[in-house]
C-alpha positions in Angstrom: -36.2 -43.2 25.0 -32.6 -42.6 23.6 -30.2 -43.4 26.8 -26.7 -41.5 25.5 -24.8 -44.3 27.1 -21.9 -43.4 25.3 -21.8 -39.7 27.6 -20.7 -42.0 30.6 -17.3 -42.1 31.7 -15.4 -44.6 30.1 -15.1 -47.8 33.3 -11.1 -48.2 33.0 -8.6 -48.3 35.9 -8.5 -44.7 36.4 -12.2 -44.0 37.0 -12.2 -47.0 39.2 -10.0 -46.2 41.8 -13.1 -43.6 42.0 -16.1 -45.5 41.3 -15.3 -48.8 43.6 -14.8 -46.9 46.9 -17.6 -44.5 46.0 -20.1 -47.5 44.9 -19.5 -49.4 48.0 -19.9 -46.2 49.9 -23.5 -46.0 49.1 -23.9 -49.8 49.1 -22.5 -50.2 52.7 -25.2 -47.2 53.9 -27.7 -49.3 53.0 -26.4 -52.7 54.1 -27.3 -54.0 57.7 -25.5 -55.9 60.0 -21.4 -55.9 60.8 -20.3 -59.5 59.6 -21.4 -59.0 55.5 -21.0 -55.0 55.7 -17.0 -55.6 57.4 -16.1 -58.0 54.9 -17.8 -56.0 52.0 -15.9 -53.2 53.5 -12.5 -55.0 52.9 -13.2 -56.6 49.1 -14.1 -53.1 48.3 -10.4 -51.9 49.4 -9.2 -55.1 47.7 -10.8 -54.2 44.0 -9.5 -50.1 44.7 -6.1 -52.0 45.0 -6.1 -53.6 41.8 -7.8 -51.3 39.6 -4.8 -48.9 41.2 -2.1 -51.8 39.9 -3.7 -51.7 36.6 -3.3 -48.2 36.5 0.4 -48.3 36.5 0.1 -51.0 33.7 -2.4 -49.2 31.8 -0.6 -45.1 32.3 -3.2 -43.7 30.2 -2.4 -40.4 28.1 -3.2 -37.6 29.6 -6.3 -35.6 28.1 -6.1 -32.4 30.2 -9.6 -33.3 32.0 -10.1 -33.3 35.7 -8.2 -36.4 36.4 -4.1 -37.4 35.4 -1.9 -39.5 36.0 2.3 -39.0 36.8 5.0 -41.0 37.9 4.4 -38.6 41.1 1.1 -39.3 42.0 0.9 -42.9 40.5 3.6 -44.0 44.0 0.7 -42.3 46.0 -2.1 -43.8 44.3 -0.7 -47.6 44.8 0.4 -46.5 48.5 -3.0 -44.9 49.6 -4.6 -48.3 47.9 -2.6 -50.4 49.4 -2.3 -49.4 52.7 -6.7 -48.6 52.6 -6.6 -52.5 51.8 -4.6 -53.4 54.8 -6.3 -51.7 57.5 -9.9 -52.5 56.4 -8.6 -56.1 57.1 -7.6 -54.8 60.5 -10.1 -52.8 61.1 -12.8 -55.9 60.6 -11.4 -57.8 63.4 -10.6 -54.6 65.7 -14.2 -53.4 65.3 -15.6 -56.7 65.5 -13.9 -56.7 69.1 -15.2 -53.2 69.7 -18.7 -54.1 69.3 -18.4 -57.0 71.4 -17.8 -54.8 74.4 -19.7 -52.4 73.9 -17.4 -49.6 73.1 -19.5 -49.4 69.6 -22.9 -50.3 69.2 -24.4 -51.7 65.4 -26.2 -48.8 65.3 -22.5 -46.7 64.1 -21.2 -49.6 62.5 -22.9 -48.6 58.9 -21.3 -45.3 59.8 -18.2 -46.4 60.1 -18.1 -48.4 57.6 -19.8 -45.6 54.9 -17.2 -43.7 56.1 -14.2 -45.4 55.4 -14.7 -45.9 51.8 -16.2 -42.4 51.7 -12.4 -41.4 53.0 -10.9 -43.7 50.6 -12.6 -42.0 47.5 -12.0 -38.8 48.5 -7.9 -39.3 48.6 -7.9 -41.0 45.6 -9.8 -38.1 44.0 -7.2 -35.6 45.6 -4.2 -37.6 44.2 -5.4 -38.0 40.9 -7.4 -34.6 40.3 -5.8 -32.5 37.5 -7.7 -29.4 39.0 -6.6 -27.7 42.3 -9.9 -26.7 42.6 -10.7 -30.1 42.5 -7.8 -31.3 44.9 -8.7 -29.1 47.4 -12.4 -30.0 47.8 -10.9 -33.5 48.0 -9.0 -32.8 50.9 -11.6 -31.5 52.1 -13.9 -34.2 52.2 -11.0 -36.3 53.4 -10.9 -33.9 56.6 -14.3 -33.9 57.0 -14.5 -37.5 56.7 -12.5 -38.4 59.2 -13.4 -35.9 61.5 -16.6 -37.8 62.1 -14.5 -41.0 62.3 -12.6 -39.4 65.3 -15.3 -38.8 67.3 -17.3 -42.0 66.5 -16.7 -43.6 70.1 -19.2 -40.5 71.7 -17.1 -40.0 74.4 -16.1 -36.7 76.0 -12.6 -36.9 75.0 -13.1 -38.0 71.4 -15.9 -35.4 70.8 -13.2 -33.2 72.3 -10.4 -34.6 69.7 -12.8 -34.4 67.2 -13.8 -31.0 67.3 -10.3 -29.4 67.5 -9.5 -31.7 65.1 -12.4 -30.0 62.9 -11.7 -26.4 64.1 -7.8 -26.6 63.4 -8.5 -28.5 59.9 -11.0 -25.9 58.9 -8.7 -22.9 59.9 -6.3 -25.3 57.4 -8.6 -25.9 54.6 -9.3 -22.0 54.6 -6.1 -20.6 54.0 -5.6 -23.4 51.7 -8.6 -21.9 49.8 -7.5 -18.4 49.8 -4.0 -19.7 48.6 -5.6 -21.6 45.6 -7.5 -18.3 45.0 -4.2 -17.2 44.5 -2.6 -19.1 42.4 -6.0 -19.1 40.0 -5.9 -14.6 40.0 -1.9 -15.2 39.0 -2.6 -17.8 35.8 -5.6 -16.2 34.6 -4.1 -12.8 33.0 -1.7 -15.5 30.8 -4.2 -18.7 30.9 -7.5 -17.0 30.8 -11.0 -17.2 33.1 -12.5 -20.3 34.0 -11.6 -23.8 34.3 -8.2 -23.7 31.9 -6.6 -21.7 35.0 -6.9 -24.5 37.5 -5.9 -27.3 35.4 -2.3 -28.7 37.1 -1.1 -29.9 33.3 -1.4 -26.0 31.8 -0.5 -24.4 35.4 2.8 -26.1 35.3 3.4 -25.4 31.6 2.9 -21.9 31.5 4.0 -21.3 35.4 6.9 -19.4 33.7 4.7 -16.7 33.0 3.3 -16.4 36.0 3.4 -13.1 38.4 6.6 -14.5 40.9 5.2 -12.1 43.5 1.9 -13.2 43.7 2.9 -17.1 44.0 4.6 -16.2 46.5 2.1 -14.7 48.8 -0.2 -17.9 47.5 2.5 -20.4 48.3 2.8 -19.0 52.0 -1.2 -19.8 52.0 -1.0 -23.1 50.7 1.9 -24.5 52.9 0.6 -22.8 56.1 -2.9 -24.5 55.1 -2.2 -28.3 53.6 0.6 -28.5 56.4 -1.8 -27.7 58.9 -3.1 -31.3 57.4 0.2 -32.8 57.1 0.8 -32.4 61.0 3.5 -30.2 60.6 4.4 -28.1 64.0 3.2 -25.4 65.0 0.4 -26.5 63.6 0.1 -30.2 64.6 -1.7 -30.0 67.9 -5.1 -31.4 66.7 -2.6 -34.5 65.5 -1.6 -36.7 68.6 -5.5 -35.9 69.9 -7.3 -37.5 67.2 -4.7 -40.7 67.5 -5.7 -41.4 70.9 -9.0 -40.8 71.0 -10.1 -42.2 67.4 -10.6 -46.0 66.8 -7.1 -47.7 66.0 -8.0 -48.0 62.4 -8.3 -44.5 61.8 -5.3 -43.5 63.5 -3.7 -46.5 60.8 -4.9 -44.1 58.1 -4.0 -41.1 59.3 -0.5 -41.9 59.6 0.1 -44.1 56.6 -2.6 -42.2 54.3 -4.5 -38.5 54.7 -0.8 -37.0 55.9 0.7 -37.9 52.7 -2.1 -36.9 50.6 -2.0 -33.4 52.3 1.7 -33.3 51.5 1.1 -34.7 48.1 -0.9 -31.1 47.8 2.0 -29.4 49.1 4.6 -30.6 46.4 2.4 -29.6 43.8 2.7 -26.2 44.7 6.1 -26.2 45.8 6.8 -27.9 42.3 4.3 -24.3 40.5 6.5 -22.3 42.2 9.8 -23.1 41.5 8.8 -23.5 37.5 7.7 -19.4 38.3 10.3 -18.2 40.8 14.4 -18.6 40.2 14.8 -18.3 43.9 15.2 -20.8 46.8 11.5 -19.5 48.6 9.4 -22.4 48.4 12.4 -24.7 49.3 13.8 -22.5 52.1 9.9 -22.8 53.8 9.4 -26.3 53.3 12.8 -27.0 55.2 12.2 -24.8 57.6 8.9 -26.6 58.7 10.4 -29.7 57.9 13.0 -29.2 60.5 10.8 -27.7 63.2 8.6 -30.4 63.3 11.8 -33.0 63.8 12.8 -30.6 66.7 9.4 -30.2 68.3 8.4 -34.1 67.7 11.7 -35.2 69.0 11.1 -32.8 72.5 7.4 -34.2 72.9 8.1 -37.8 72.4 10.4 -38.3 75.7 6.8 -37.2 77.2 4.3 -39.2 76.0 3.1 -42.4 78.3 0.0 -42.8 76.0 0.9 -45.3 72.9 -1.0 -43.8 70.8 0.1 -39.9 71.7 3.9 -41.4 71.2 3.4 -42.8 67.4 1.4 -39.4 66.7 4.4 -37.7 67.2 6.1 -40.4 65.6 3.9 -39.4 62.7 4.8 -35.8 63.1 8.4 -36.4 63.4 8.8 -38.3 60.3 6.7 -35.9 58.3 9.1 -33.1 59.0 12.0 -35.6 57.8 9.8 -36.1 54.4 9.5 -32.3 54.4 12.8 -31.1 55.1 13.8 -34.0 52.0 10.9 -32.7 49.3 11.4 -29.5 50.0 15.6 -30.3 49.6 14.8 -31.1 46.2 16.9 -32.5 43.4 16.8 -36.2 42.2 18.4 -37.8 45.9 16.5 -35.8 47.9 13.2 -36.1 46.4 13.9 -40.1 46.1 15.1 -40.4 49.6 11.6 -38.8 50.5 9.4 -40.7 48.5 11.1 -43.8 49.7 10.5 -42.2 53.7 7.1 -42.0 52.9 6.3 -45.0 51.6 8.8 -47.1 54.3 6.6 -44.9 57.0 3.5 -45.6 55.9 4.1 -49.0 55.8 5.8 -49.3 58.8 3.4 -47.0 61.1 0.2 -49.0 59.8 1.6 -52.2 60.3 2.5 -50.7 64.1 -1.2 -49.2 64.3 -2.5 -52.8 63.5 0.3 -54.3 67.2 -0.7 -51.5 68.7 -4.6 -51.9 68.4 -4.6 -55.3 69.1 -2.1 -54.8 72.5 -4.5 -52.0 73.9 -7.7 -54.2 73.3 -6.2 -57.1 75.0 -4.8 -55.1 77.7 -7.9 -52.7 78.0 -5.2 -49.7 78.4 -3.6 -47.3 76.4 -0.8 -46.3 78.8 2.4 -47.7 78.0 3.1 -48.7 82.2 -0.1 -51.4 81.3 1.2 -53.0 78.5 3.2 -55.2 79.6 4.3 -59.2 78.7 2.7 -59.4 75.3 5.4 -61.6 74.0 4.6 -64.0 76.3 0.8 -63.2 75.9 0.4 -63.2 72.3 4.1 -63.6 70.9 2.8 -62.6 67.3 1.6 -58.8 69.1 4.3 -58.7 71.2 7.1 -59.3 68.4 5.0 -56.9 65.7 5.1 -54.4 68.1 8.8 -54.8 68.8 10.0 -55.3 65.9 8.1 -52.0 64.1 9.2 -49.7 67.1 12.4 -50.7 65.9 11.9 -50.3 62.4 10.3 -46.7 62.9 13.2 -45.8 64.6 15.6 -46.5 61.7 17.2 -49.2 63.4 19.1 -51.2 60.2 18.1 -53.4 58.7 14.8 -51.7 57.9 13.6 -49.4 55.1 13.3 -46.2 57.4 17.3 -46.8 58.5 17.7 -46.4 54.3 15.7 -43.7 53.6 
């Protein structure tokens, strides 16, 4: 038998961000047991991470296929890796403690675990998918994914959490759908049918072309839909419940990871339009949104007595400011932004990791019961000091910069 070996895709750095997290996926449903399947769980992060710092070494030419690489998406790539890495070394202490009392029994561990790299996969795929057909059934499995990740703790409130979260995000996904719809009924009278009008590369090239009209109406789609992921009020309210009631680590990648993949989404459009309109549209909605969010966030904070509710709208609040500076545009303004997102990401994970070990030790998530943790654990205590800080653009940090 003639095995056309030479048919497979070809194992560089760009199909294994893919392959790794997908491959360990499958292995870690079949693996038994928390102490091999946790560590497994954070080598597998580990390898994404480096096949994702080869790929800036490597930049390989783009073919037009289903997968590119840009100096946009190759600052989310690295990020999304990098951050996936972290928290799966969190998350194998913080789970560890959670089936130690009970709050998660083995028997959701393999879940969990299947889960995780399932999620990381499926952003990676998103970033780096050169069809928006593509990106959006990444996103998709991304919500999905971590819908069931929200709700992994069975109890009334997460099921709750999780099943707005799923309601909202499908409401999202939809008129993301019909917006990509869109956008493939406006390139295919100058493109053509089939897969040529979805590809990003010869959307952007020929965007000129385009009916201005009809990207409009699809851009209205797409931003109501993919913000709807990003957090971005009105339509964050599934946000600050899936924090709170979702294990720590998820809440880490929520923050740090599936909002800026969402808005990754969002810049591509923004970025079709403008090459297809002359007119300030897409920018004008993406401040607008932008500055909402800061106003709404900022009102809701004061609020909040739940730690995790108060860095959700954190999150929020700090999307809008990456928002209001993308959709800015121009060289400052879309630096400024990429350096926000990548200072947040950083900065709310490492906070998610404080904050997950403070609640465990204090067995509360209200901020009245958390109380003397320098003196308790000085290393929690301090994280958690000095990261509230940092998120609140206190100089020195990186937020205070950007």
């Amino acid at each position: 038998m003639n095995f056309a070996l030479w048919a497979l895709p070809p194992f560089d750095a760009l199909h294994a961000v893919l392959i790794i997290p997908a491959g360990a996926a499958v292995l870690l449903a079949l693996l038994p047991g928390y102490w091999l399947a946790a560590r497994l769980n954070a080598l597998a992060a580990l390898a994404t991470l480096i096949a994702a710092v080869l790929l800036v070494l490597e930049r390989p030419a783009n073919s037009g296929g289903y997968l590119f690489v840009d100096d946009l998406n190759i600052v989310f790539v690295v990020l999304s890796t990098f951050v996936g890495f972290t928290t799966a070394v969190f998350s194998a202490s913080y789970i560890g403690h959670e089936l130690e009392i009970g709050r998660l029994t083995p028997r959701y561990l393999r879940f969990y675990h299947t889960m995780y790299q399932t999620l990381m996969f499926a952003m990676n795929l998103g970033l780096l998918a050169n069809n928006i057909g593509l990106m959006w059934v990444a996103i998709e499995l991304a919500t999905l994914t971590t819908v069931l990740m929200v709700g992994i703790y069975r109890t009334h409130e997460a099921l709750e959490a999780a099943w707005k979260y799923f309601i909202l995000g499908s409401v999202g996904i939809a008129l993301a759908l019909f917006g990509t719809i869109l956008v493939y009924m406006a390139a295919r009278p100058v493109i053509g049918e089939g897969h040529d009008a979805m590809v990003w590369t010869a959307l952007i090239e020929k965007a000129h072309a385009f009916s201005p009209e009809l990207l409009n109406v699809a851009f209205v789609f797409l931003m109501l839909g993919y913000g709807t992921k990003v957090g971005l009020a009105p339509l964050h309210a599934w946000l600050p419940d899936a924090h709170a009631e979702g294990p720590t680590p998820i809440s880490a990648v929520l923050s740090g990871l599936l909002l800026n993949v969402a808005l990754y989404a969002v810049i591509r459009c923004k970025v079709l339009v403008d090459g297809a309109i002359p007119t300030a549209f897409a920018k004008n909605l993406m401040m607008g949104f932008g500055l909402v969010s800061v106003v709404v966030a900022a009102f809701l904070l004061s609020r909040q007595k739940d730690i995790k509710r108060l860095f959700a709208y954190s999150s929020i609040e700090h999307m809008g400011i990456i928002t209001f500076a993308f959709g800015m545009g121009g060289p400052v303004a879309n630096f400024a932004g990429l350096l926000h997102m990548t200072v947040h990401s950083l900065t709310k994970s490492a906070i998610f990791f404080a904050v997950g070990h403070a609640t465990q030790k204090c067995g509360t998530q209200l901020m009245d019961g958390i109380r003397g943790m320098i003196t308790q654990s000085p290393l929690i205590g301090w994280g958690l000091m000095i990261g509230t800080l940092a998120i609140l653009g206190m100089p020195p940090f990186g937020v205070f910069a950007s």
